[in-house]
N, C-alpha and C positions, 0 to 999 in steps of 0.2 A: 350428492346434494343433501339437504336438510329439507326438507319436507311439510308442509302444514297445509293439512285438511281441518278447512274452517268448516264446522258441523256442532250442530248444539246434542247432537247423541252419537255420542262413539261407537253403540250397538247397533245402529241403523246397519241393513248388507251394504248400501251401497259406500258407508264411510271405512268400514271396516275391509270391505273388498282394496278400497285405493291405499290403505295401508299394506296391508297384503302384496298389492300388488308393485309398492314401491320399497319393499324392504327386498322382494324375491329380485328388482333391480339392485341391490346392494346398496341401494339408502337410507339415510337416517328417514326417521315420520314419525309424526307427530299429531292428535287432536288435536284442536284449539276451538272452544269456544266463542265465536268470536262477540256472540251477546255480553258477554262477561267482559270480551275488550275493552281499552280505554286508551286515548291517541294524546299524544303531546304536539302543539304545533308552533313553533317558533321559529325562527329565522335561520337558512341552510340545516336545521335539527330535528325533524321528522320524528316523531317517535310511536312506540305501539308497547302500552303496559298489559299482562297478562298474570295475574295471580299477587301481582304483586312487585313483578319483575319484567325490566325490559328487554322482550324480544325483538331484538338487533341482529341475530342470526339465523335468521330463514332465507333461503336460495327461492325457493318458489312455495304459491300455494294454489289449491283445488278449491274453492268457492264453493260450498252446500251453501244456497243460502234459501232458507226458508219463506215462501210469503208472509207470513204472518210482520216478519223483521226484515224487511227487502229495505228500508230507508238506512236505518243504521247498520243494517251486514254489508250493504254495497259503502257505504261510508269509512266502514274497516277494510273493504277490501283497494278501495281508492287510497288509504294512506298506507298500506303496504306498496300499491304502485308507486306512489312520491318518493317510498323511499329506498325506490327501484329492485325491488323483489320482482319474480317474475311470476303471474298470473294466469290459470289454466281460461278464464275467462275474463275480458274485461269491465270493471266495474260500472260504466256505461253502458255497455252491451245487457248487463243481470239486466240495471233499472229499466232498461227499453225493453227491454222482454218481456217486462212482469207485467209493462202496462199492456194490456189485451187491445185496446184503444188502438195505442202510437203504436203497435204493433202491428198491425192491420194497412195502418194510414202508411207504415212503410214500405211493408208489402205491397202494398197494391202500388204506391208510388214505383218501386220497382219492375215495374209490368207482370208479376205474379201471381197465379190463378190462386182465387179464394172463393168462399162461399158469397154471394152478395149480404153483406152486412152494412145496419142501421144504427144511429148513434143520435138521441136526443135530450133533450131535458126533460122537457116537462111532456105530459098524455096528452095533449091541448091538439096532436096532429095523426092519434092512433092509425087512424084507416089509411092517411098515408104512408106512413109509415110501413104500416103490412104489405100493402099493393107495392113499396120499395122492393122490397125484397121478393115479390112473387107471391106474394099472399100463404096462406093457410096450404096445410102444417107445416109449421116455422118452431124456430129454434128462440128461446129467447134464455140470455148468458147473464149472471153477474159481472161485472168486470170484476171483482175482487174474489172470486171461484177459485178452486181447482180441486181436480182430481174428480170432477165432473160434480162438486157439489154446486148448489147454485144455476145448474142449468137445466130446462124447462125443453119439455116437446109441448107444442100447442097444436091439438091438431085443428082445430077450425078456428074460424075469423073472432067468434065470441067469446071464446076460449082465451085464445091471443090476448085482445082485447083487453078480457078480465086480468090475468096474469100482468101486460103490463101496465096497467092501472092499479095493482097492488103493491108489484115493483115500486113505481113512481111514490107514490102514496107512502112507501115507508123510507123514502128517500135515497134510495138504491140506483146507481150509476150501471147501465145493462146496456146491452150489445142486442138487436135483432138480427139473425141471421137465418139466412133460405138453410131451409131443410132437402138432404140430397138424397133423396128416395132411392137412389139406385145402388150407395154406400151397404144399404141391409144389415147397417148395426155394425156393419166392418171401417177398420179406420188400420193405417199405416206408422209405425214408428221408425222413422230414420234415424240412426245414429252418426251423425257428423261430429268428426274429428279433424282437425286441420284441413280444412276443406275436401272431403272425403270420405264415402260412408262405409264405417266400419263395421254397420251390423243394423238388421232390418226383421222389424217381426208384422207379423197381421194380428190385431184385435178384433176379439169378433165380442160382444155382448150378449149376457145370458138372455136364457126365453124370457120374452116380455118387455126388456131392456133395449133401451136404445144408445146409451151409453157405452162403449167400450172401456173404459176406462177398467185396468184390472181391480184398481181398489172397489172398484162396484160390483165385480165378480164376471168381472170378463174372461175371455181366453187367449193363451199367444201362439202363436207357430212361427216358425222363422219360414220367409217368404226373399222370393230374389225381386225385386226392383226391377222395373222397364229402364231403359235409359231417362226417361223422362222425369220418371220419381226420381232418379238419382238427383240428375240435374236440376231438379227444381229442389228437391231436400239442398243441397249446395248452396243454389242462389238464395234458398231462403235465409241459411245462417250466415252466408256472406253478407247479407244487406243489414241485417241485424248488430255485422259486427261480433257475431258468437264463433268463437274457437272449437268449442264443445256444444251442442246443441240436441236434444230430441226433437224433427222434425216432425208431426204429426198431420198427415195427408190423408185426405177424403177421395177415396176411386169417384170419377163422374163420370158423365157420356164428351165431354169435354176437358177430358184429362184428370191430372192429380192436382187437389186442390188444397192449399194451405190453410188448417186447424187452426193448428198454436203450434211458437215454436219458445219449445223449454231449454233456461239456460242452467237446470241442475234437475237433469233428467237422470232418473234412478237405473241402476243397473241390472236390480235384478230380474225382471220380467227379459230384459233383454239379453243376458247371458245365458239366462235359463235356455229360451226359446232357439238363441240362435247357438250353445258351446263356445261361444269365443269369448276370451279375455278383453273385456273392453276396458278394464281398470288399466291393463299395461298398456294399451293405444294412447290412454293420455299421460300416462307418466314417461312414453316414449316422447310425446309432444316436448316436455318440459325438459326434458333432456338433450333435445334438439336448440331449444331455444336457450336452455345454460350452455351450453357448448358455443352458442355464435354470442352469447353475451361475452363469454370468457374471452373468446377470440380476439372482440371487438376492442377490450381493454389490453391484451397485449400488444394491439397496434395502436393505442394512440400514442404512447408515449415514442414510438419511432414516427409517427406525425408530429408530433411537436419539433422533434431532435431534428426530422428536415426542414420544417419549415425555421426553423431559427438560422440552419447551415443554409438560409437562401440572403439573408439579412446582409 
């Protein structure tokens, strides 16, 4: 196969690991910018210019796609599906992920345990809002975050309050969510790979920290999953629609509870923690899925040639 990891930095571990780990499968690979992309759209002619030149011949591609460019990297990765490339994740799946929001509202539609989470416009309804969720110390989130910037511990009601009244105030779209006291600064990363987890660590956050998050100076160990986390990591990136997902679960007294679920979840914290290759779990995915593509086009033309011999 031919190979492209759409990533705006080649030196990132996790883009350079899935080159890595698709050449040691004996494949072509490739970066590709896909900020830099630019798509042709006309009639049966799909197109996708890069540098200058049209690439027409990629078998599959690995999605990095950035938040900052979640509108136009899911926009390039949707006209490589038009023009039937095959996809480590779907570019529907990126954009529902990225919204923290319709993320939540899926989850929970799916009968899936979360934190209780608050969603409003305007401060016009504060104290209900708190009392929603269980009152003080609460959690309150950017929706546009990550890597745990943007997210607030509040521990008392005035506290809260104040916070999100400055949120509001500077026209910031925020998540309230109950705070799980009994998590202790620890959170779960699940690694789902075609519906199945390929590799699992524990974050714990540094002293003082409540964030686990390693970019804040957390820690990882690789941890074995109850049945429960598996199958709720599973259900979660099934309902999402994610092929490849970082499933991010909160321990409670009421089971594992769904964070956020990431659709270009980094590798390294997680190979480190756990020694497995996860870069080659999804280049095995892709390979699975060129295989039954190839298949599928050897047999239609013996579907046609019968159904004409039925005429």
């Amino acid at each position: 196969m031919k190979i492209a990891v759409l990533s705006t930095n080649k030196s990132l571990y996790s883009t350079r690991r899935f080159v890595e780990a698709a050449v040691k499968r004996g494949h072509q690979c490739e970066v590709i910018d896909h900020s830099k992309c630019y798509v042709g759209i006309q009639q049966g002619k799909p197109s996708i210019h890069y540098k200058g030149l049209d690439i027409a011949d990629i078998d599959a591609i690995i999605p990095r796609i950035g938040s900052s460019v979640t509108f136009y990297g899911s926009a390039i990765v949707r006209q490589f599906e038009v023009m039937g490339v095959i996809s480590a994740n779907p570019s529907q799946a990126i954009t529902r992920s990225r919204d923290k929001l319709r993320c939540m509202q899926i989850l929970s539609g799916a009968g899936l345990g979360l934190p209780i989470t608050g969603f409003a416009r305007t401060a016009s309804n504060v104290d209900d809002l708190i009392n929603m969720v269980g009152g003080a110390p609460l959690v309150i989130k950017l929706l546009e975050g990550t890597q745990g910037i943007g997210v607030v511990l509040a521990e008392t009601k005035k506290a809260a309050s104040s916070v999100i009244e400055a949120f509001y105030g500077l026209g910031n779209n925020i998540l309230i969510q109950e705070y799980i006291k009994e998590a202790k600064g620890t959170d779960i990363r699940a690694f789902v790979v075609d519906g199945k987890v390929v590799g699992a660590m524990k974050r714990t956050a540094k002293e003082g920290e409540f964030r686990s998050n390693l970019h804040r100076g957390g820690t990882a160990e690789v941890v074995k999953l109850s049945r429960k986390e598996k199958e709720t990591a599973i259900a979660a990136a099934r309902a999402m629609g994610l092929t490849v997902a970082g499933v991010d679960l909160l321990p409670s007294a009421r089971g594992p509870l769904i964070l956020e679920v990431n659709s270009s979840p980094g590798l390294e914290g997680i190979e480190n923690a756990t020694g497995k290759d996860i870069a080659v779990e999804i280049i095995k995915y892709l390979e699975v899925e060129y295989e039954a593509k190839q298949a599928a086009k050897q047999l239609a033309p013996k579907r046609k040639i019968k159904k004409e011999s039925n005429l």
